[in-house]
C-alpha positions as CSV (number, residue, x, y, z in Angstrom):
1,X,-12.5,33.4,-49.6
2,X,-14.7,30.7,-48.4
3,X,-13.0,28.3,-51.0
4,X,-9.3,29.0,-49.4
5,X,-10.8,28.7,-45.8
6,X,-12.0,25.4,-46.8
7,X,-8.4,24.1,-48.5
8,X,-6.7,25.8,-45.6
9,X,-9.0,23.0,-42.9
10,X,-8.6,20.1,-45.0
11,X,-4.5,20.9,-45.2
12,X,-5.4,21.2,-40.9
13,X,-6.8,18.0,-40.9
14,X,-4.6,15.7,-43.0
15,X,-1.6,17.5,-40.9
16,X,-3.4,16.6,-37.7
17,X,-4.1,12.7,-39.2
18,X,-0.4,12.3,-39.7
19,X,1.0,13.6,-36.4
20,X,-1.5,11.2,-34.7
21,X,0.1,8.7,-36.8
22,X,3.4,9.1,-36.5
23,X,2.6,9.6,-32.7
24,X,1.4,5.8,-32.5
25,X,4.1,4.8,-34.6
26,X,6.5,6.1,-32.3
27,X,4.8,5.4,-29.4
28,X,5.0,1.6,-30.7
29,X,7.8,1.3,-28.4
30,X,6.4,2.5,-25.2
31,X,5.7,-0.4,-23.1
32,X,9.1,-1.7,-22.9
33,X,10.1,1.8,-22.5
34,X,7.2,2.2,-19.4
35,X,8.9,3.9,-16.5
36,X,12.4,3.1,-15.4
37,X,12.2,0.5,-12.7
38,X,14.5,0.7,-9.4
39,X,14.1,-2.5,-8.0
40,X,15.1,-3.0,-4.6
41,X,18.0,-5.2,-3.3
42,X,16.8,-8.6,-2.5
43,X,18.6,-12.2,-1.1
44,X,20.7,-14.0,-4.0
45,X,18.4,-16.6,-4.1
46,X,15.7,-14.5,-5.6
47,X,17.7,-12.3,-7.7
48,X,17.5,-12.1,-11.5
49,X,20.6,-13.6,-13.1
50,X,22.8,-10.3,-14.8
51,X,22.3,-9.1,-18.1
52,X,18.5,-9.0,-16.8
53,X,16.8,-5.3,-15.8
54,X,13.0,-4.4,-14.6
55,X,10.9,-3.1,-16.9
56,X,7.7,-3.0,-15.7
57,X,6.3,-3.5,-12.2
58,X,2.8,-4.2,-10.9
59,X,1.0,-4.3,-7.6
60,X,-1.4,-7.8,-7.6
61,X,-4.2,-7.8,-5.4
62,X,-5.7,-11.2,-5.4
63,X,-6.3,-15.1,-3.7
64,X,-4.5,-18.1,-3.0
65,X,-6.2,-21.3,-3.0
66,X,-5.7,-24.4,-0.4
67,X,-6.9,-27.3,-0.2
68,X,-6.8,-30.0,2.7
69,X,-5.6,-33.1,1.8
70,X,-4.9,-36.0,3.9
71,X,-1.5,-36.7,5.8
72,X,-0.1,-39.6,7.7
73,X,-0.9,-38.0,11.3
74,X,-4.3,-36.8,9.8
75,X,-4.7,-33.9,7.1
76,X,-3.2,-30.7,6.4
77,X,-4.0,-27.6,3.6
78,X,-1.8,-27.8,0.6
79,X,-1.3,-25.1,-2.1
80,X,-4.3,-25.6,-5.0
81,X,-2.5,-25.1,-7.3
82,X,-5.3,-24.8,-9.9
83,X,-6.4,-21.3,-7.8
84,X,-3.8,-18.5,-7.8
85,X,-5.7,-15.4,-8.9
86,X,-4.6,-11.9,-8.8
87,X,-4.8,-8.7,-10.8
88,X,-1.8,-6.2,-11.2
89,X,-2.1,-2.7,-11.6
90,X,0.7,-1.3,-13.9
91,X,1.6,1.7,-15.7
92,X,3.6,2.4,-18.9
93,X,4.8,6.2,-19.8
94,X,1.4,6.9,-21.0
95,X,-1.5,5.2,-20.0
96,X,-2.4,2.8,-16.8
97,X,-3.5,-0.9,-17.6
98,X,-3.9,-4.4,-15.7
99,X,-2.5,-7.6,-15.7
100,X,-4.3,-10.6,-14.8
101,X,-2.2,-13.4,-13.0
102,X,-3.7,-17.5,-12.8
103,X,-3.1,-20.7,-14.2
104,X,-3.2,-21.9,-17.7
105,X,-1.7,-24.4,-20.1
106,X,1.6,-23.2,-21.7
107,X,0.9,-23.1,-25.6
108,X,4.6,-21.8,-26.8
109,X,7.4,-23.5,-24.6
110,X,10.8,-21.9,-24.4
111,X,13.7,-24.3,-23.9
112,X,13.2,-23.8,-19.9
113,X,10.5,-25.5,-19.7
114,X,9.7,-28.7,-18.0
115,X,9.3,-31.8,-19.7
116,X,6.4,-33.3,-19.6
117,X,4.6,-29.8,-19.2
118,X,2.2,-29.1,-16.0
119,X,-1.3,-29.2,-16.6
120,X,-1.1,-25.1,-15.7
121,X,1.5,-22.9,-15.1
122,X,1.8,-19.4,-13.5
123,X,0.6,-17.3,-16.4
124,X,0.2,-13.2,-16.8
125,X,-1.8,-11.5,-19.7
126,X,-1.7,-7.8,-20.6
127,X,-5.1,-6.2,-20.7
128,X,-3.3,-3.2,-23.1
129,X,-1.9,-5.5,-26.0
130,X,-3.1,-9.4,-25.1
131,X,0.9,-10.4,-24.7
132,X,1.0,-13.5,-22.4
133,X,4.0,-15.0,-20.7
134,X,4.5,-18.4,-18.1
135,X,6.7,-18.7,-15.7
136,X,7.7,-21.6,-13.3
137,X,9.3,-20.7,-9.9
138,X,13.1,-21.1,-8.9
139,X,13.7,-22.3,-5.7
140,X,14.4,-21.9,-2.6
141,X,11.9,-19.3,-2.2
142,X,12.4,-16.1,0.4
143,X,10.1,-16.9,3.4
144,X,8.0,-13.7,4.1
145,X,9.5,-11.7,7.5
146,X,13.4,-11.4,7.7
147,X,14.1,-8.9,4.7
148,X,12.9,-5.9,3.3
149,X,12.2,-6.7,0.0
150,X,9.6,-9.2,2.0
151,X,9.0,-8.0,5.0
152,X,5.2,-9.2,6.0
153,X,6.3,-11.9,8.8
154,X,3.6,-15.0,7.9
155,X,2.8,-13.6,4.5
156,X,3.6,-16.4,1.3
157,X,7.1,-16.5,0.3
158,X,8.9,-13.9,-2.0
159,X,9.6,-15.7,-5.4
160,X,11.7,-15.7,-8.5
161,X,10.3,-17.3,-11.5
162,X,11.9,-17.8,-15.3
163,X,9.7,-17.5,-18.3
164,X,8.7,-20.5,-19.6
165,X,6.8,-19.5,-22.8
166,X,5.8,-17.0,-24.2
167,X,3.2,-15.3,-26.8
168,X,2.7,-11.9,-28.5
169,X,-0.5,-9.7,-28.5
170,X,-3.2,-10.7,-31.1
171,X,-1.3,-7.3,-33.3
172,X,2.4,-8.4,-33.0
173,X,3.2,-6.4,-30.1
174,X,5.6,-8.0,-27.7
175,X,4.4,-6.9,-24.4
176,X,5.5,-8.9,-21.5
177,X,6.4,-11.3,-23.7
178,X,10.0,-10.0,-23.6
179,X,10.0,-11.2,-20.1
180,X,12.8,-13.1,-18.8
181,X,12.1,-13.2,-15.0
182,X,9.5,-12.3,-12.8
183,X,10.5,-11.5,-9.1
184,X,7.1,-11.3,-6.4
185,X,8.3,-9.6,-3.6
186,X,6.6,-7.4,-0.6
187,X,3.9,-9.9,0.1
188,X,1.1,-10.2,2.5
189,X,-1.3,-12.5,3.9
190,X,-1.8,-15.1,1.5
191,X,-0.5,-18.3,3.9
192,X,-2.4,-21.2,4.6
193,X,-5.2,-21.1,7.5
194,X,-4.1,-22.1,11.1
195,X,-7.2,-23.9,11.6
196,X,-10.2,-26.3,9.4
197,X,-7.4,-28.6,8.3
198,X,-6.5,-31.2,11.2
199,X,-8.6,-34.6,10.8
200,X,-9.7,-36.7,8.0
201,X,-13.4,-35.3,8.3
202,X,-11.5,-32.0,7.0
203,X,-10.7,-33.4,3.5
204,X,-11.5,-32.1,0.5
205,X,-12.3,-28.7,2.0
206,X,-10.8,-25.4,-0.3
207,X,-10.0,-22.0,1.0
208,X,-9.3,-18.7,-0.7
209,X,-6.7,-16.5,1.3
210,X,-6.6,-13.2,0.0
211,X,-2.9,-11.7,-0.4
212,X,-1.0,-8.7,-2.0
213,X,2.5,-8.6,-3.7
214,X,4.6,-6.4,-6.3
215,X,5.3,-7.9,-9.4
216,X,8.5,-7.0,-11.5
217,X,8.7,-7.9,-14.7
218,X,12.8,-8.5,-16.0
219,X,13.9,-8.8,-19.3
220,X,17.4,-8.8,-20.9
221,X,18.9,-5.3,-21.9
């Protein structure tokens, strides 16, 4: 009796081993399937080419950096661009994870990007899978106020960026590395200070100016 018992939990346990592995294998394709993305209407200029659908979208919650610099009636604050920080907050069909969003040196070009390369360019990095993609901005940009897709009057501009390179996670898994286009819409705050950047004793100082905005992440379906 004991003895059947016994072959009667192993045969339980190899049966449970394989459905959790056929479960990851199947679940292999998950984060592009995440949840199905409505993305809200937005101005032409910031609108993903077609052929190009959401697949993922994350709220950021993070700082941009200014500098003041000096201008020909005394000095102004201009973008840093060596200081955008943000984290996104995303969810696939199964678990919730986080994207961080700065500036790094792109180390697998598409043919979209610029040449010479930037020192940095806008990157994003999975926390789930270690997939990484750049991105550059299209212009014009949307300034913040006059539609509803960016609605936050004196927030930074909604954006549409292309991918610019691209790299898998450390296991092979694509990731956001499938994306094509990343639209940042329904920001706020963000914009440059009103005041500490007017005279040349102002140079050289740096701000952070906390700021929100939804990411979504495009690729080609």
């Amino acid at each position: 009796m004991r003895k059947n018992r016994g072959e009667q939990m192993n045969k339980t346990k190899r049966f449970r081993s394989l459905l959790v592995a056929v479960l990851a294998l199947g679940c292999a394709g998950c984060y592009a399937a995440a949840q199905k993305i409505k993305t809200p209407t937005t101005p032409a200029a910031i609108t993903p080419p077609a052929g190009n659908s959401a697949f993922l979208v994350g709220h950021a919650e993070g700082t941009q950096g200014y500098v003041c610099l000096p201008t020909s009636t005394g000095a102004s604050w201009t973008v840093n661009g060596s200081r955008p920080e943000a984290v996104l907050s995303a969810s696939s069909t199964w678990r919730h994870f986080e994207i961080t969003h700065f500036l790094s040196p792109d180390t697998n070009p598409n043919e979209f990007a610029p040449n010479p390369l930037p020192f940095g360019s806008p990157t994003w990095r999975s926390s789930r899978d270690g997939s990484v993609v750049w991105a550059k901005a299209l212009t014009p940009p949307v300034a913040a106020g006059p539609d509803a897709s960016c609605p936050n009057t004196g927030a930074i501009p909604c954006l549409l960026l292309q991918t610019i390179g691209s790299k898998t996670g450390p296991s092979g898994r694509r990731g956001i590395s499938q994306t094509t286009f990343i639209q940042r819409l329904n920001t706020k705050g963000g914009s440059a200070p009103a005041t500490g950047c007017s005279a040349s004793t102002d140079v050289g100082k740096q701000v952070l100016v906390p700021y929100t905005a939804d990411y979504y992440f495009f690729r080609k379906h």
